[in-house]
C-alpha positions in Angstrom: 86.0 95.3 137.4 89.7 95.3 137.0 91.0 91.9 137.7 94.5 92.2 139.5 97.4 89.2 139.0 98.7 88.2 142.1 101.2 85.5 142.0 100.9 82.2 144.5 100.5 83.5 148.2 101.4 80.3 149.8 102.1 76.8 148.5 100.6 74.7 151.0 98.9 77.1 153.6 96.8 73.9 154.3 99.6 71.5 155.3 99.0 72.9 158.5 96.5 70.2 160.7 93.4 71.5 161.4 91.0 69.7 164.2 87.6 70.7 165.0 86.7 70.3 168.4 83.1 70.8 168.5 81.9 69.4 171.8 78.6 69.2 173.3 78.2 71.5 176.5 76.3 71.6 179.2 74.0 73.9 179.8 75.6 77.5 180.3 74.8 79.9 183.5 72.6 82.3 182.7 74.8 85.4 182.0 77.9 83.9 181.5 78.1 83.9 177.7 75.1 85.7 176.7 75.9 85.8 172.9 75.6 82.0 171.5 76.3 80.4 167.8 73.2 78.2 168.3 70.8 77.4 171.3 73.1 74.1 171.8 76.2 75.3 170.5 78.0 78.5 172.5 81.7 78.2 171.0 83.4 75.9 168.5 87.3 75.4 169.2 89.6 75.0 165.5 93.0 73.9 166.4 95.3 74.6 163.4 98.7 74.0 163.7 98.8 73.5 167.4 97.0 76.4 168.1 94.0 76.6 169.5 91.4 79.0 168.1 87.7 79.5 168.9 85.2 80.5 167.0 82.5 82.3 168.7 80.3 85.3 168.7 81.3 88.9 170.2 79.8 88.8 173.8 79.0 92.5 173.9 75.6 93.2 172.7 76.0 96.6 171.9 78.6 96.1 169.6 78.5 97.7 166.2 81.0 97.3 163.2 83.4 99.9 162.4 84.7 98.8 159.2 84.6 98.3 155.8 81.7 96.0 156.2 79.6 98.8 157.2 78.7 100.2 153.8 75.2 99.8 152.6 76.3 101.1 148.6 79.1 100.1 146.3 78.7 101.3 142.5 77.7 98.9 139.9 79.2 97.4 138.1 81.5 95.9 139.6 79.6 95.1 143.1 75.9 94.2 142.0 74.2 91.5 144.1 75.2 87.8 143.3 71.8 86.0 143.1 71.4 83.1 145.8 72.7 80.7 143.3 74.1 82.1 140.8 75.8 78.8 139.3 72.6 76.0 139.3 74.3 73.0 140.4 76.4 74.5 143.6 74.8 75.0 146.9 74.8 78.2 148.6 75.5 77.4 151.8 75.0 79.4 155.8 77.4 80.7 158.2 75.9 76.9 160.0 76.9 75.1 157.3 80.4 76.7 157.2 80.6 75.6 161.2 79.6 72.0 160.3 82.1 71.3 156.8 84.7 73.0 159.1 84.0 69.6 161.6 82.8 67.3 158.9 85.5 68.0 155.6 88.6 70.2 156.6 89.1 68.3 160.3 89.0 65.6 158.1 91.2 66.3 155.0 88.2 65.9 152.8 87.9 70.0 152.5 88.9 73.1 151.9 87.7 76.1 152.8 88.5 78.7 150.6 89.0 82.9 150.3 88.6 83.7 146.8 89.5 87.4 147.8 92.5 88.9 146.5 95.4 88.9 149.4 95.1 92.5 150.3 91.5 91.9 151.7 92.7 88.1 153.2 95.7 90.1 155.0 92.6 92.2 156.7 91.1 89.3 158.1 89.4 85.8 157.4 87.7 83.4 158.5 89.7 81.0 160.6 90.8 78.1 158.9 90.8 79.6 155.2 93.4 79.1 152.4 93.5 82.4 150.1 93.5 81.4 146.3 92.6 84.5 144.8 90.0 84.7 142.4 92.8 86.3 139.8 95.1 83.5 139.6 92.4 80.6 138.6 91.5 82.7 135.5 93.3 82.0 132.3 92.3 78.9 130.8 94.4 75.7 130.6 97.5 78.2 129.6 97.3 79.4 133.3 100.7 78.2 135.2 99.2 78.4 138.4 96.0 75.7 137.7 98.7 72.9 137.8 100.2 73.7 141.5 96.3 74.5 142.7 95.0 71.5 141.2 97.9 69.4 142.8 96.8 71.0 145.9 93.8 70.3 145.6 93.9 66.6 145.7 93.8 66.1 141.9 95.6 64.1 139.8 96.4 64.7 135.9 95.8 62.2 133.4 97.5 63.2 130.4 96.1 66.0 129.1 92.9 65.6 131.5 92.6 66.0 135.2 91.2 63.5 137.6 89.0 64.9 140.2 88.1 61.8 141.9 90.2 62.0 145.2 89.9 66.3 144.8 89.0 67.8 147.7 85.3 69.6 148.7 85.7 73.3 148.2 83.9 75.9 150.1 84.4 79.1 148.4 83.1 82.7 150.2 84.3 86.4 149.5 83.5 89.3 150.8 79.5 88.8 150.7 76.3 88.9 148.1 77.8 92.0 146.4 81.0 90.9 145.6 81.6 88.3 142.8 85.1 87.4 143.2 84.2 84.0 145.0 81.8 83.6 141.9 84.7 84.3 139.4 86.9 81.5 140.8 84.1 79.1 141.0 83.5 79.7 137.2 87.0 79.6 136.1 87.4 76.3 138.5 84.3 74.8 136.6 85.8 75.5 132.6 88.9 73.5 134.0 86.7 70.4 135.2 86.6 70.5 138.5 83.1 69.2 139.5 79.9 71.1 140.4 79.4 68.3 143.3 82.7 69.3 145.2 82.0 72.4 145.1 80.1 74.9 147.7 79.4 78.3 148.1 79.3 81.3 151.3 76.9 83.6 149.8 77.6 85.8 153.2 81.5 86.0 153.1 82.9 87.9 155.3 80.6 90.8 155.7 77.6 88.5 156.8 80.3 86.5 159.2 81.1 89.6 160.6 77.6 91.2 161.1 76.9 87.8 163.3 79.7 88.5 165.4 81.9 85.5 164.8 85.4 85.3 165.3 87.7 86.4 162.3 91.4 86.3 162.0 94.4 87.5 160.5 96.8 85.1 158.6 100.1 85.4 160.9 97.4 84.6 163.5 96.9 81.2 162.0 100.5 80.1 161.0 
């Protein structure tokens, strides 16, 4: 797979505030909103920046995708199947899960939620809320002069020659779904700089199984 260098897309996407406004509803009419996350859950409402977005599931049941998404076959290598856990230490997480660390972590400034794709595929689309650190720019070693700025971001702190991860942020870390590895590439190259297994999780789905469940994606002039 050729792995493309791609300079800093934004310095601090993630200044912007982000509040999760997940509220319990009442019971729904029947017919209404047909389509819902969960049984108790029809919508969930992410403001970012003073903007209002919710996350939900396309209403129209006879709604099939169109794009890229729709391919069944990629070749091999690059685009084999990531197993369901393919780093032991880091949980593989559900489109659920996403929902909840979107409430629980990033409302929160505990978390980021992350698109490990490189910005050509972000520019497409993403999931709302996400800050694109492409997989390309975390590789490198300790020589890399981007791992300083992302670090920093991050919510570390360097220690001399060390970095302190204790105040880091939780990352949540998706690409494009099982048969890409990109997300799995960043979370290695963020694991041979230190940063810990136990602040780190993983969207298996990415954006192909987000998409084939009907929930809401977005582009990133949407979100600024």
């Amino acid at each position: 797979m050729k792995h493309e260098r791609e300079t800093m897309p934004f310095p601090r996407h993630m200044l912007y505030a982000i509040v999760l406004l997940l509220s319990t509803f009442p019971a729904l009419q029947a017919g209404t909103h047909p389509v819902n996350i969960t049984e108790e859950i029809p919508w969930v409402d992410v403001v970012i920046e003073g903007k209002k977005i919710r996350i939900e599931r396309i209403q129209d049941t006879d709604h099939k995708l169109t794009n890229n998404y729709t391919k069944t076959s990629r070749p091999t290598p690059p685009f084999d199947i990531q197993p369901f856990r393919p780093i032991p230490g880091i949980r593989t997480v559900t489109e659920l899960d996403l929902l909840d660390f979107l409430q629980k972590d990033v409302a929160k400034n505990r978390g980021l939620l992350i698109d490990a794709r490189l910005p050509k595929w972000y520019a497409h689309g993403t999931i709302p809320g996400a800050l694109n650190i492409p997989f390309s720019i975390l590789k490198g070693g300790a020589q890399n002069p981007y791992i300083p700025k992302i670090f920093t971001l991050f919510g570390a702190k360097k220690s001399g020659d060390k970095w302190n991860f204790a105040r880091a942020e939780k990352l949540l870390i998706f690409d494009n779904g099982p048969w890409c590895q990109q997300a799995v590439v960043a979370m290695k190259a963020l694991l041979r700089q230190g940063y810990p297994k136990s602040k780190i999780l993983y969207y298996r789905g990415g954006m192909q199984f987000w998409q084939i469940v009907g929930l809401t994606t977005i582009t990133p002039k949407e979100q600024l």
